[in-house]
C-alpha atoms as an extended CHARMM CRD file, in Angstrom:
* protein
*
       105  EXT
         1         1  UNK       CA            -31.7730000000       -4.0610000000       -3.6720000000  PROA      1               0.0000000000
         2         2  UNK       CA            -33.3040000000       -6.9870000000       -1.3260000000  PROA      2               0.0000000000
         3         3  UNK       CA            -31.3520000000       -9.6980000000        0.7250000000  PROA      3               0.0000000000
         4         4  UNK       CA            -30.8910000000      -12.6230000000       -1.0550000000  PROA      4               0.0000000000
         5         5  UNK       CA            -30.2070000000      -14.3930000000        1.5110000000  PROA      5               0.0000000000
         6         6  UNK       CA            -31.0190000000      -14.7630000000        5.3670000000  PROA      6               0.0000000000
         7         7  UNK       CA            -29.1980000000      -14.0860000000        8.3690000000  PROA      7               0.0000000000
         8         8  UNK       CA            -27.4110000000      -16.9750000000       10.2810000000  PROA      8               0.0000000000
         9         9  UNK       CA            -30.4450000000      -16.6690000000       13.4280000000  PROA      9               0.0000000000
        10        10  UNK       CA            -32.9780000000      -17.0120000000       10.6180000000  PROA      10              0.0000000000
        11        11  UNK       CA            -31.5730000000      -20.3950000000        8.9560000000  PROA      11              0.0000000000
        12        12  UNK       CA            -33.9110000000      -22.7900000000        8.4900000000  PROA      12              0.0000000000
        13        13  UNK       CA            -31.4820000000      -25.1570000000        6.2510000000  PROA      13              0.0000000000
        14        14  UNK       CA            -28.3470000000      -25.7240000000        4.9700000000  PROA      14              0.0000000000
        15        15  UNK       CA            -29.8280000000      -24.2970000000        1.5990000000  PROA      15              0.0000000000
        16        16  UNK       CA            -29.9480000000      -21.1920000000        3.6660000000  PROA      16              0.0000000000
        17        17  UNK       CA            -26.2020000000      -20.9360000000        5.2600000000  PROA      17              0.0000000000
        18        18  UNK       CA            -25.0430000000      -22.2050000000        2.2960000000  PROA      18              0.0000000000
        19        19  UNK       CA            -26.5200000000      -19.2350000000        0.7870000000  PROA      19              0.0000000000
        20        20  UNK       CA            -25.3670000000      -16.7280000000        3.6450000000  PROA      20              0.0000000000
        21        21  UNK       CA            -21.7600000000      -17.9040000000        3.3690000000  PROA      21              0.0000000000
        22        22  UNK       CA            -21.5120000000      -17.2970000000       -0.3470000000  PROA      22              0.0000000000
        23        23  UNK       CA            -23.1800000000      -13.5780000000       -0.1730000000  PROA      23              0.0000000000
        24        24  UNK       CA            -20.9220000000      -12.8490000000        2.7180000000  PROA      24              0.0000000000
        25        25  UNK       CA            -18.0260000000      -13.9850000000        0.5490000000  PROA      25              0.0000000000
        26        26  UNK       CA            -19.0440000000      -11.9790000000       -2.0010000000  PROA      26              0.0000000000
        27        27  UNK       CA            -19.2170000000       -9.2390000000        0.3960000000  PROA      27              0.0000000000
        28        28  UNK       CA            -15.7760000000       -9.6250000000        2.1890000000  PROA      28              0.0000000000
        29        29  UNK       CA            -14.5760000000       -9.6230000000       -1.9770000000  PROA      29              0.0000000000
        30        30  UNK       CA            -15.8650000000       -6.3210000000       -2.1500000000  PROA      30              0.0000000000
        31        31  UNK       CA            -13.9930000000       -5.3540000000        0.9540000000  PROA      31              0.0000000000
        32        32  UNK       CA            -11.0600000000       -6.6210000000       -0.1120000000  PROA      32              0.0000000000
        33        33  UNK       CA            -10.7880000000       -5.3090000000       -3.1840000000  PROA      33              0.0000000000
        34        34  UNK       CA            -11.3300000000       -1.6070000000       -1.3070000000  PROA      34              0.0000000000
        35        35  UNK       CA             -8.7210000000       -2.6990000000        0.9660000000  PROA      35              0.0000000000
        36        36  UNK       CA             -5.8660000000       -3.5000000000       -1.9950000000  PROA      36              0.0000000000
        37        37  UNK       CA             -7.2890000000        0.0900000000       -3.4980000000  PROA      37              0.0000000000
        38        38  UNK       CA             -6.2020000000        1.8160000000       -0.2120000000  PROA      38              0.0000000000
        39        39  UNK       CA             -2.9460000000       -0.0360000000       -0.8040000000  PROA      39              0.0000000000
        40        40  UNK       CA             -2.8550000000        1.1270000000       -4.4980000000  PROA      40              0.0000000000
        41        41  UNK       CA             -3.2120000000        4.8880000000       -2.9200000000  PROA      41              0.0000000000
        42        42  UNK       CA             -0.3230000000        4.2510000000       -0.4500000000  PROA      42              0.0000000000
        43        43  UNK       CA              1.7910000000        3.1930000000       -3.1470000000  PROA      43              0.0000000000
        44        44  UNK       CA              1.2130000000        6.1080000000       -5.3140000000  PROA      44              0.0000000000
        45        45  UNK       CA              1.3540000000        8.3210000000       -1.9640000000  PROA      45              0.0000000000
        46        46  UNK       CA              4.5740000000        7.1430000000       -0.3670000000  PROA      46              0.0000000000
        47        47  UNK       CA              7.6120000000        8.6460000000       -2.1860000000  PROA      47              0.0000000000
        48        48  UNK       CA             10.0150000000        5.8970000000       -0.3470000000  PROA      48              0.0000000000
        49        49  UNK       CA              9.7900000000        2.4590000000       -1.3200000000  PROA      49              0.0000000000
        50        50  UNK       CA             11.5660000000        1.2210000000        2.3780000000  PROA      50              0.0000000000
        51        51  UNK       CA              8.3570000000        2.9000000000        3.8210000000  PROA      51              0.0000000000
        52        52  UNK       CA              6.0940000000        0.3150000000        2.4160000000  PROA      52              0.0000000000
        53        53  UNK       CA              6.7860000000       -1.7510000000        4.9820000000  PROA      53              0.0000000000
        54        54  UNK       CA              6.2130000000       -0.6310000000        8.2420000000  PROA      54              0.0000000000
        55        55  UNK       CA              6.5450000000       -3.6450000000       11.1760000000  PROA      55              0.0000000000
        56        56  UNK       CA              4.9280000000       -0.7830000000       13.8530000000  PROA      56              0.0000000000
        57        57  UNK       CA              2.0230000000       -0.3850000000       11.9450000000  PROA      57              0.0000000000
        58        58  UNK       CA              1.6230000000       -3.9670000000       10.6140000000  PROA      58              0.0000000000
        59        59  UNK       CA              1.5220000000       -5.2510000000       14.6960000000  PROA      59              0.0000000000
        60        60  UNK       CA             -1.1360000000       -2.5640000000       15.4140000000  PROA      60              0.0000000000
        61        61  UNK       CA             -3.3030000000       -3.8170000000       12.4970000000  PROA      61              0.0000000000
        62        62  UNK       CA             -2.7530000000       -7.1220000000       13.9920000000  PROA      62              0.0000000000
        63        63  UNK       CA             -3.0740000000       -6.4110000000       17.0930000000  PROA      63              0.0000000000
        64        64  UNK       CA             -6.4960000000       -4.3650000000       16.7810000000  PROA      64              0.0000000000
        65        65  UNK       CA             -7.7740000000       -7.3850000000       14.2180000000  PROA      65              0.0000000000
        66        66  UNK       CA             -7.2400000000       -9.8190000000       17.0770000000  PROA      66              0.0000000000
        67        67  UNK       CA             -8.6850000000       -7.5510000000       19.8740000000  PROA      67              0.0000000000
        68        68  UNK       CA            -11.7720000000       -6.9480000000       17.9810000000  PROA      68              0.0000000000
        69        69  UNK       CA            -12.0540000000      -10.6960000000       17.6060000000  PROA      69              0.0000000000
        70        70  UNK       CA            -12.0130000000      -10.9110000000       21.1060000000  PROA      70              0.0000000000
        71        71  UNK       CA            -14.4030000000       -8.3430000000       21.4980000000  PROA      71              0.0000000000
        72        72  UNK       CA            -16.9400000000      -10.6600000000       19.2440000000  PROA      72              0.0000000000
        73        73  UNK       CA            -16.1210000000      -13.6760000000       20.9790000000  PROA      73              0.0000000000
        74        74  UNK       CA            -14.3390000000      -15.0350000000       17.7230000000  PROA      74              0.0000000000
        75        75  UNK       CA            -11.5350000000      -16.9520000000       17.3290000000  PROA      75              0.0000000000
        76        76  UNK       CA             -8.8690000000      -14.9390000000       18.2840000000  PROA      76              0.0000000000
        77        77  UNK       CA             -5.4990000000      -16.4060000000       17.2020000000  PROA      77              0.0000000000
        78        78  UNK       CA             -6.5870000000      -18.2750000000       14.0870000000  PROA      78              0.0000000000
        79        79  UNK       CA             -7.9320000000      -14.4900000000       13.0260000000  PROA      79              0.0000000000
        80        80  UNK       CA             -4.9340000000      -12.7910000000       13.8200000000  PROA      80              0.0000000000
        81        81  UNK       CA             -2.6850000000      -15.1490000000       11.7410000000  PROA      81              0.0000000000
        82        82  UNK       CA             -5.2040000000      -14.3240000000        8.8860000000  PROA      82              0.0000000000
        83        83  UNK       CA             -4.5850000000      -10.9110000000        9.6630000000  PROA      83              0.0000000000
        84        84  UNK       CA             -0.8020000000      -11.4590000000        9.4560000000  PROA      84              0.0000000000
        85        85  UNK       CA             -1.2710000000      -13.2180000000        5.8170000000  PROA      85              0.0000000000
        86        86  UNK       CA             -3.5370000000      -10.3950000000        4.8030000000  PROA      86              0.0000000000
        87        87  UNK       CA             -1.4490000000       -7.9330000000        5.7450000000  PROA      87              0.0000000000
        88        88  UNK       CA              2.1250000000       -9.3650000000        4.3130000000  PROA      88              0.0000000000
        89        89  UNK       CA             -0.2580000000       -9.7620000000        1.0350000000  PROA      89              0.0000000000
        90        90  UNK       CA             -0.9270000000       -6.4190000000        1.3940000000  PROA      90              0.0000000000
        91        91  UNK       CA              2.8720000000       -5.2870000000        1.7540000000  PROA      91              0.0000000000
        92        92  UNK       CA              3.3990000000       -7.4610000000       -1.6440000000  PROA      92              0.0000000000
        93        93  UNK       CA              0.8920000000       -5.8880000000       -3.6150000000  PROA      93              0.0000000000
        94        94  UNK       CA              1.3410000000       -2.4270000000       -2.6280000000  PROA      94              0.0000000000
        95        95  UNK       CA              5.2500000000       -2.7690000000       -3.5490000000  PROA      95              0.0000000000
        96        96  UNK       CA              4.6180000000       -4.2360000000       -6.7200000000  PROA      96              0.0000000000
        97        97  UNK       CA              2.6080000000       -1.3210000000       -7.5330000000  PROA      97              0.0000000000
        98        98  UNK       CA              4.6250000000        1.2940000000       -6.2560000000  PROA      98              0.0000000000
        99        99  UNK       CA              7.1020000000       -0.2020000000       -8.8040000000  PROA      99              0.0000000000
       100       100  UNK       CA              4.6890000000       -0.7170000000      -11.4090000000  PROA      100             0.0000000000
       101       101  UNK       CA              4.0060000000        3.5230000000      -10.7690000000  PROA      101             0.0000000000
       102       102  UNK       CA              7.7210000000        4.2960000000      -10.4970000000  PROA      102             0.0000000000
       103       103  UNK       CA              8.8950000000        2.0940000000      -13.7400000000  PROA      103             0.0000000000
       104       104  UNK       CA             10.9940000000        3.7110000000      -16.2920000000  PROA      104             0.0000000000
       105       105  UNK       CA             11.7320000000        6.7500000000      -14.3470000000  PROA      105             0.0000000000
């Protein structure tokens, strides 16, 4: 399958980054939606709903999202609060499915 799109150094036009942006969206969907699979697993793993949430691991996730922004020269804070809201979405969907697995038992 070819690029439908160029990369941000080879924008000629806005036609083009508009372009980029929406086939990176599409992209980070995808992602997403293997992320919230991963959380489906956990939920169907973990045999304790109280270990859904996890504060240790949700700082290190934060913490490594906002280091690796660094690391890129990105913006660092505004990322990690994204991080935050992605992973407290996270936490939500993966305890609605652990009780979605779990009802009428």
């Amino acid at each position: 399958m070819t690029q439908d799109y160029k990369l941000p150094d080879d924008c000629t036009d806005m036609r083009d980054v508009r372009r980029g942006v929406d086939a990176t969206d599409r992209e980070l969907m995808d992602l997403l939606e293997r992320r919230f699979g991963y959380m489906r697993a956990a939920a169907r793993i973990k045999s304790d709903r109280h270990a859904v949430r996890d504060e240790a691991r949700k700082a290190e996730v934060v913490g490594n999202a906002r280091s690796d922004a660094i690391r890129r020269n990105l913006p660092a804070d505004p990322l990690r609060r994204i991080w935050e809201d992605l992973v407290e979405t996270s936490i939500a969907y993966e305890l609605v499915e652990w009780d979605r697995l779990r009802e009428g038992n």
